[in-house]
FIZA-156817 format. One line per field, with one value per residue (C-alpha): x, y, z; residue number from 1. Coordinates in Angstrom, 2 decimals. Example, Ala and Ser with C-alpha at 12.3 -4.5 7.8 and 13.67 -1.06 7.14 Angstrom:
2
c1 <- [12.30:13.67] .
c2 <- [-4.50:-1.06] .
c3 <- [7.80:7.14] .
pos <- [1:2] .
***
This chain:
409
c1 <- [12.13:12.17:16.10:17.41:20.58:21.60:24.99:24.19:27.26:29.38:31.26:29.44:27.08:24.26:26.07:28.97:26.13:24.68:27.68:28.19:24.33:24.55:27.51:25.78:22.67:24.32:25.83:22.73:21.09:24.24:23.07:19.43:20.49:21.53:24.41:27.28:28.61:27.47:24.75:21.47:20.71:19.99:16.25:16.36:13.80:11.07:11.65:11.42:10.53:7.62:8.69:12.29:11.07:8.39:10.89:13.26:10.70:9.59:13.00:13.48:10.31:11.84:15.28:13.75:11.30:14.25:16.98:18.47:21.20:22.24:26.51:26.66:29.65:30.84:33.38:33.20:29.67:28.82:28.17:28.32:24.97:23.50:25.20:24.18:20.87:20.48:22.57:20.70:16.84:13.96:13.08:10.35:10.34:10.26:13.81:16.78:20.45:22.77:26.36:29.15:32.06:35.04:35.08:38.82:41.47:41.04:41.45:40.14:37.05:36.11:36.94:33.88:31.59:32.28:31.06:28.18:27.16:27.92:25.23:22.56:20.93:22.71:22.30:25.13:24.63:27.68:27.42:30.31:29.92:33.00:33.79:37.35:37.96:40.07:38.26:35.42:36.78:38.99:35.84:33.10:35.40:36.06:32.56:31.19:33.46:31.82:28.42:28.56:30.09:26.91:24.22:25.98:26.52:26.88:24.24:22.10:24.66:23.78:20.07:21.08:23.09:22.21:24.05:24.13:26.28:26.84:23.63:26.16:30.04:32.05:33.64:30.31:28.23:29.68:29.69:25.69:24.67:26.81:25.03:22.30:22.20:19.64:20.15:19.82:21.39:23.46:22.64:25.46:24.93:25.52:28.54:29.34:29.36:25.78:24.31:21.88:18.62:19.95:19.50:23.23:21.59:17.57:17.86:19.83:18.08:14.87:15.95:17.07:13.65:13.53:10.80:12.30:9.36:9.50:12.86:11.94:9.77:11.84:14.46:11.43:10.29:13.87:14.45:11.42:11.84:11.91:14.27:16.60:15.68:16.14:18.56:18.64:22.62:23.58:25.40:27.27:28.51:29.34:31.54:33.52:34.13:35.46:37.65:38.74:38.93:42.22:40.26:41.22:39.31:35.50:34.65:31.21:29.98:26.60:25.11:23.26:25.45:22.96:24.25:28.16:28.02:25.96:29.19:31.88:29.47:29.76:33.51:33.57:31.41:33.08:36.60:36.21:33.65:36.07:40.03:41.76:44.24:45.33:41.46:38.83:37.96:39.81:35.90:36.59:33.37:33.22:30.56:29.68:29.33:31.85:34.67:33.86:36.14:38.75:38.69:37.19:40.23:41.67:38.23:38.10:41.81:43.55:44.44:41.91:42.31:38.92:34.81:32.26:29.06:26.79:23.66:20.83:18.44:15.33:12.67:12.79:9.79:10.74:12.57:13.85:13.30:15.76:14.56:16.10:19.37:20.10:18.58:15.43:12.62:15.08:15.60:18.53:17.36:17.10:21.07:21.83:20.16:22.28:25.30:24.36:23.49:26.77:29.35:28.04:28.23:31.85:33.24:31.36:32.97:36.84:36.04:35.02:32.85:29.42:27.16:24.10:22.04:18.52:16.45:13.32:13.38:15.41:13.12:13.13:11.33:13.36:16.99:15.83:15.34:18.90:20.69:19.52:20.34:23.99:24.78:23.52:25.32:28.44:28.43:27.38:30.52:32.56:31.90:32.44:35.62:36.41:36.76:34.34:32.89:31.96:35.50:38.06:41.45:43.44:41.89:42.80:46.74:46.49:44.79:47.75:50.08:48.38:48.29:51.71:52.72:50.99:52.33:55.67:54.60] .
c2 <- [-2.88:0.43:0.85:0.62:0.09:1.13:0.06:1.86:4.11:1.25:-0.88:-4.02:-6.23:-8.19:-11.23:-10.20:-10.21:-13.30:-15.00:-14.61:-14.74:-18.29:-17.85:-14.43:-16.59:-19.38:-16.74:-15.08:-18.62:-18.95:-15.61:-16.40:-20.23:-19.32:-21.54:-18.38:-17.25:-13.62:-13.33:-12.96:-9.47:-11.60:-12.37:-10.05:-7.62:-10.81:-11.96:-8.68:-8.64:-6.80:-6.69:-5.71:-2.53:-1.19:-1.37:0.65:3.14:3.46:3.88:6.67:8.28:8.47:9.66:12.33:13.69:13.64:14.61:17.71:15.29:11.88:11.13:7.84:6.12:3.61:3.48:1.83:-0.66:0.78:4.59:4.92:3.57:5.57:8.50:8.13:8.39:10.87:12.77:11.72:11.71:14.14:13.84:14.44:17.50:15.52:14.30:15.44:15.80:12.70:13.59:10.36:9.88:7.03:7.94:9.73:9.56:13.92:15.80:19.04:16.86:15.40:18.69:20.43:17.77:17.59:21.26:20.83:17.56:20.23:22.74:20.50:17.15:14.54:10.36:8.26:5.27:3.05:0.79:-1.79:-5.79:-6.14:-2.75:-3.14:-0.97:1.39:4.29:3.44:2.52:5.77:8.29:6.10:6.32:9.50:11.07:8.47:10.22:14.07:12.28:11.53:14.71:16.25:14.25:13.90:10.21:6.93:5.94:9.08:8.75:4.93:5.76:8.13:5.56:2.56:0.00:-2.02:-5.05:-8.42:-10.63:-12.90:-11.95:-8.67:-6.12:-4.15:-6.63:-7.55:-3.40:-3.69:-5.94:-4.79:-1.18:-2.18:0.03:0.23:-2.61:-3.75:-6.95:-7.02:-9.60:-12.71:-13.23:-9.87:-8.16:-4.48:-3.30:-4.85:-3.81:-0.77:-2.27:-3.62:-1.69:-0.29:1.63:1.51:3.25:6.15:6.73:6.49:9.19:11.56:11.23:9.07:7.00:3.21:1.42:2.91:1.76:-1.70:-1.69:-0.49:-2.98:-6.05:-4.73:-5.36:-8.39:-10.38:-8.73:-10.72:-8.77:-10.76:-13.74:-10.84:-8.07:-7.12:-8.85:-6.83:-4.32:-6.66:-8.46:-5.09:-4.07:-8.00:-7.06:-3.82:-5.52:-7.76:-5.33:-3.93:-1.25:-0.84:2.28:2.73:6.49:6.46:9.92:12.08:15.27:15.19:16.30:14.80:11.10:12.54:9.69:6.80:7.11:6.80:3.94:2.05:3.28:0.74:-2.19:-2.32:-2.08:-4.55:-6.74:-7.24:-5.73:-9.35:-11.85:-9.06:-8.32:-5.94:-2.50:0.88:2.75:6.48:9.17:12.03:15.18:16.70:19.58:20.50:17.85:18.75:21.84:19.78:16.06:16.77:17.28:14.22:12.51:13.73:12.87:11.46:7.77:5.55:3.12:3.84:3.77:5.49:4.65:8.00:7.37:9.62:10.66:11.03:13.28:16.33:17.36:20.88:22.67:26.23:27.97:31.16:34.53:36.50:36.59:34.51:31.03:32.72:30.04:27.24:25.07:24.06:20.82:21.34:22.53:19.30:17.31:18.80:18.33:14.51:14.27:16.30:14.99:11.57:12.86:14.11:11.51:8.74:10.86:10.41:6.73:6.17:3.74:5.61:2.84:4.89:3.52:5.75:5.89:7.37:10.09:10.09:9.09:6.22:3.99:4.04:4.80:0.90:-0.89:1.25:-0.51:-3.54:-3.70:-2.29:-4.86:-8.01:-6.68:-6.07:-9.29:-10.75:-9.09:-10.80:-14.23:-13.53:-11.92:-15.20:-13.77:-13.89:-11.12:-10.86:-10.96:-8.14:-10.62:-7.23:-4.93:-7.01:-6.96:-3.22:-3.56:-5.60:-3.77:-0.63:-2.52:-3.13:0.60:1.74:-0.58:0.89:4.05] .
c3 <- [-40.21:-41.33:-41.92:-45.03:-46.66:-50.58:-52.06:-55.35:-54.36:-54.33:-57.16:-54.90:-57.47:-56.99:-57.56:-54.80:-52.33:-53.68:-53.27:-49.28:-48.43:-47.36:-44.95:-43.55:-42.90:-41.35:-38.95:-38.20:-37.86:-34.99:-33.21:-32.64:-31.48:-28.58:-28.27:-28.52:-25.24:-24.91:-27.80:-24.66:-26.63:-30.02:-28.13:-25.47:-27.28:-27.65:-23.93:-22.58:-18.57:-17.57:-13.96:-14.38:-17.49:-14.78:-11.86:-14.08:-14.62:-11.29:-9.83:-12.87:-11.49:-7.98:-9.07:-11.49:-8.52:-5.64:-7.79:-10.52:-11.60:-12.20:-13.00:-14.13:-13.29:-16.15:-19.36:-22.27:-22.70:-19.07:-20.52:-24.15:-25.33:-22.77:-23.68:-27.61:-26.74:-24.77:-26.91:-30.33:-28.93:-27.63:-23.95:-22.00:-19.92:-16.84:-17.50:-15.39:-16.19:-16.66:-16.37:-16.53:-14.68:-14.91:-18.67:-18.21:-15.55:-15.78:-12.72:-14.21:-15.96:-12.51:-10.43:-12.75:-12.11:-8.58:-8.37:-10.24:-7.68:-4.75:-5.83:-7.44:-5.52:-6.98:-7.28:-8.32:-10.65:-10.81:-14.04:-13.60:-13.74:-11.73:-9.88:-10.87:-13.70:-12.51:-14.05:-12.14:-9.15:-8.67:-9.53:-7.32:-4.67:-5.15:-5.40:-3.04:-0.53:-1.93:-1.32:2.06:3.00:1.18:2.65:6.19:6.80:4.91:5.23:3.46:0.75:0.31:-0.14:-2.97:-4.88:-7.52:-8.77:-12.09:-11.62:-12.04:-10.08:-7.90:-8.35:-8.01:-5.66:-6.77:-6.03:-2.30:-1.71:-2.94:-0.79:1.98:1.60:0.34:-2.39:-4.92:-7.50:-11.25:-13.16:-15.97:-18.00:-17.46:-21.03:-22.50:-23.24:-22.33:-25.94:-26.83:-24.10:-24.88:-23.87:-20.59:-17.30:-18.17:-21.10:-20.42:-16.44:-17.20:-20.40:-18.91:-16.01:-18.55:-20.07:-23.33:-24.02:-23.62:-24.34:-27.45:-28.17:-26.75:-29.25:-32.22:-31.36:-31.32:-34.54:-36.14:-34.28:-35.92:-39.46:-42.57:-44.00:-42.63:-44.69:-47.86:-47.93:-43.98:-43.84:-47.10:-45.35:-43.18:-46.45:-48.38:-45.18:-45.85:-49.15:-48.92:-46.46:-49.32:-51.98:-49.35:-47.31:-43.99:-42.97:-42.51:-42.22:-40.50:-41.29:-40.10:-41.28:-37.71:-34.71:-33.08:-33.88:-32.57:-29.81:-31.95:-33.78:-30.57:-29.73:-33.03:-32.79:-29.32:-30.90:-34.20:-32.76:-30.30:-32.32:-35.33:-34.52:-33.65:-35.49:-37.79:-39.40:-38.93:-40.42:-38.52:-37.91:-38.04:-37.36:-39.34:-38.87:-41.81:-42.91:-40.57:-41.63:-44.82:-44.57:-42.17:-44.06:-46.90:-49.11:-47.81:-48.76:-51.87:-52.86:-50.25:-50.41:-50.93:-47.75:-46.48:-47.72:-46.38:-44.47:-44.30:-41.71:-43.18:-41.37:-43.55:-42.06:-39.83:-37.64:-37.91:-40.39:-39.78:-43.22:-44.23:-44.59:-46.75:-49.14:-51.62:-50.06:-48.94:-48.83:-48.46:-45.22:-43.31:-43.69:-47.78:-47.17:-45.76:-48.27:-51.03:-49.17:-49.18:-52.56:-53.39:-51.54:-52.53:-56.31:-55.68:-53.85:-56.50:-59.00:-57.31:-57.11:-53.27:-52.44:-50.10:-48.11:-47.09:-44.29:-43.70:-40.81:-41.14:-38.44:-34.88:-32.26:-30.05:-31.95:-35.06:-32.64:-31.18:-34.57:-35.85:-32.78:-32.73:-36.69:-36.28:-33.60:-35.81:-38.83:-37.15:-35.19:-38.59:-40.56:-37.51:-38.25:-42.21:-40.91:-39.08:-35.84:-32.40:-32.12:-28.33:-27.06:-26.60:-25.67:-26.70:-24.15:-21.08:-22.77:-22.51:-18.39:-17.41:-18.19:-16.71:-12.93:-13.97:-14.51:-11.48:-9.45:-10.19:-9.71] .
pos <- [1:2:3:4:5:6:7:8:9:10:11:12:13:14:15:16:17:18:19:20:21:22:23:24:25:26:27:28:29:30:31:32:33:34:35:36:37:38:39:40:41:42:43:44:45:46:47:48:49:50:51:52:53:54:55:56:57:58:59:60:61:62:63:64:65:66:67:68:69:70:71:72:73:74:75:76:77:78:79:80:81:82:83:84:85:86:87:88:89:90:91:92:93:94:95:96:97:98:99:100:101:102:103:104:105:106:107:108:109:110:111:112:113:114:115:116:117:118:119:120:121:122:123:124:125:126:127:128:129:130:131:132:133:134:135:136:137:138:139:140:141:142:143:144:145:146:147:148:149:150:151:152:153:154:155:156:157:158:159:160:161:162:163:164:165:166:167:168:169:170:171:172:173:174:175:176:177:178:179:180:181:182:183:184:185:186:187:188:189:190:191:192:193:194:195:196:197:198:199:200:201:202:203:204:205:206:207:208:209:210:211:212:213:214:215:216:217:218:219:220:221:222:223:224:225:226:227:228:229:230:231:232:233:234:235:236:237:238:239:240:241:242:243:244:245:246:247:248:249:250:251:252:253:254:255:256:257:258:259:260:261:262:263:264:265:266:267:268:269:270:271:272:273:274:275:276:277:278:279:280:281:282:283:284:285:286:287:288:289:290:291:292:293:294:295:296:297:298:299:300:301:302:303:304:305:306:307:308:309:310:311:312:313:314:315:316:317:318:319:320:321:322:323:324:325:326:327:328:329:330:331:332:333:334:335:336:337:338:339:340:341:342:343:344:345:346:347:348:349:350:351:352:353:354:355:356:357:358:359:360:361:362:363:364:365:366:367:368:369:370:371:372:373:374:375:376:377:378:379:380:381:382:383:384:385:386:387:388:389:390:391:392:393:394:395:396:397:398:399:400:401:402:403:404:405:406:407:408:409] .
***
């Protein structure tokens, strides 16, 4: 595995790690037994179907030749993995443009996309295990409805739809087979938030034109690493014992817009993974340089509730070098070095606590083995939490009383 964690920025000691390996082992030995509801991703990356990867790639062949755009319909697990990648990784040139839908309950949000599906040909991809969400439900009906005014019947619109839903239960799933839409599983024993390398993630990363079996093969390579008998769980530990040490605030920061939506996504699996009977870590994302000159004085000397995890990105194909003035013969990417190595100084200086995590360059090989490490680590920090960390009890609170509210509307 080529993504590495240093705690040398941190008051964390050998010993303090040394201390909770056994209990982070035992909980990764729980992951990869296979006996926790919702942990299928743990060995999805070594049991990897042949049949369903080249389906999804010949489907994403079709949809990229017959189509200019793809809107994804889906919230939360259904879109945001997807999203991150396509926003963080190069594509090929074949690749068309993914738009997503459901995310909001916007009028003006939807309107937009709604013109851009009338001008361009368009395929819908509904990513829902249940079809219930309301999100989802109110913009697949919705541009459902614009698609078969488009394409002139039901039926044409049905030939220009696909479906990622549960295999055997569902509103979504009755309305597939029904129209006989085009179809992929989600995984019965996957939850939304881990899962990236299902269909959910893979399909509309694959139309936009990233190279999946790359990341397939990122993710395998961190799956089978023996780091994980060494130091792999390190970071998982440090994030328990800042939690003990009375901080409540992890400030995931990146010097790469690139990695905006890696963060919203680790926003969703941290938050739901590890927020329940009063625990868990508050993640917060932070862009830098830009925060820099919005949070950086709080940062710097603000309250100390929070520590920082900075995800590095090591190597840079290209570089653009400056001209003239005063940084002539220097890169951006030199820049943005320096502003790691000096906001780490400063902030080491004011007495916060800086996790780094590095990955050696952002393409899809590396992007896999990054997500399949943050999803063991965090499910890992779970368990030391004392918490499950495939449930979200809270969320259907909040969807309750919503039905309630609109009910009385």
């Amino acid at each position: 595995m080529d993504i590495k964690v240093s705690l040398k920025n941190t008051d964390i000691k050998a010993e303090d790690i040394a201390a909770k390996k056994a209990q982070a082992n035992t909980g990764l030995d729980k992951l990869w037994s296979g006996e926790l509801d919702f942990t299928g991703w743990v060995q999805a990356p070594l049991n990897q179907d042949k049949a369903e990867l080249d389906y999804i790639l010949n489907v994403a062949d079709i949809v990229k030749t017959e189509a200019e755009l793809m809107v994804v319909i889906g919230i939360g697990g259904s879109y945001m993995s997807a999203k991150a990648a396509i926003e963080a990784l190069p594509k090929t040139e074949d690749g068309i443009e993914v738009r997503f839908a459901g995310i909001n309950f916007c009028s003006p949000y939807h309107r937009a996309l709604m013109d851009e599906m009338s001008r361009k040909e368009t395929v819908l991809c509904v990513v829902s295990k249940s079809g219930n969400t309301m999100e989802i439900r109110a913009a697949f009906d919705i541009l459902k409805e614009l698609m078969e005014k488009k394409y002139g019947s039901k039926e044409a619109a049905a030939r220009r739809i696909i479906t990622i839903t549960d295999k055997e239960s569902g509103t979504l799933r009755a309305e597939t087979n029904e129209a006989d839409y085009v179809n992929f599983e989600i995984p019965g024993d996957i939850g939304g938030r881990y899962s990236a390398m299902t269909p959910a993630g893979l399909f509309p990363m694959a139309v936009a034109g990233i190279d999946i079996r790359a990341l397939i093969e990122g993710e395998k390579a961190a799956a089978v690493s023996p780091e994980w008998d060494k130091d792999a769980t390190d970071y998982a530990i440090a994030r328990q014992l800042m939690m003990e040490q009375g901080k409540a605030i992890e400030t995931i920061e990146f010097y790469d817009p690139r990695l905006t939506y890696l963060g919203e996504w680790m926003k969703q699996l941290y938050g739901e993974s590890e927020g329940k009977d009063g625990k868990g870590l508050f993640p917060a994302t932070l862009n830098f340089s830009t925060d820099l000159h919005s949070m950086g004085q709080f940062l710097q000397q603000g309250s100390q509730i929070f520590f920082e995890t900075v995800i590095v990105v090591d190597e840079y194909e290209e570089e653009i070098m400056i001209p003239a003035g005063v940084l002539a013969g220097k890169t951006l990417e030199d820049l943005n070095r320096a502003a790691v190595q000096g906001v780490t100084a400063a902030h080491r200086q004011a007495g916060i606590q800086v996790i780094e995590i590095h990955i050696p360059k952002l393409d899809a090989y590396h992007y896999g083995q990054l997500l399949y490490f943050l999803q063991t680590t965090c499910a890992i920090t779970g368990m030391l939490m004392g918490v499950d960390p495939f449930d979200q009890p809270g969320v259907e609170d909040y969807k309750r009383e919503m039905r309630k509210a609109l009910g009385q509307l």
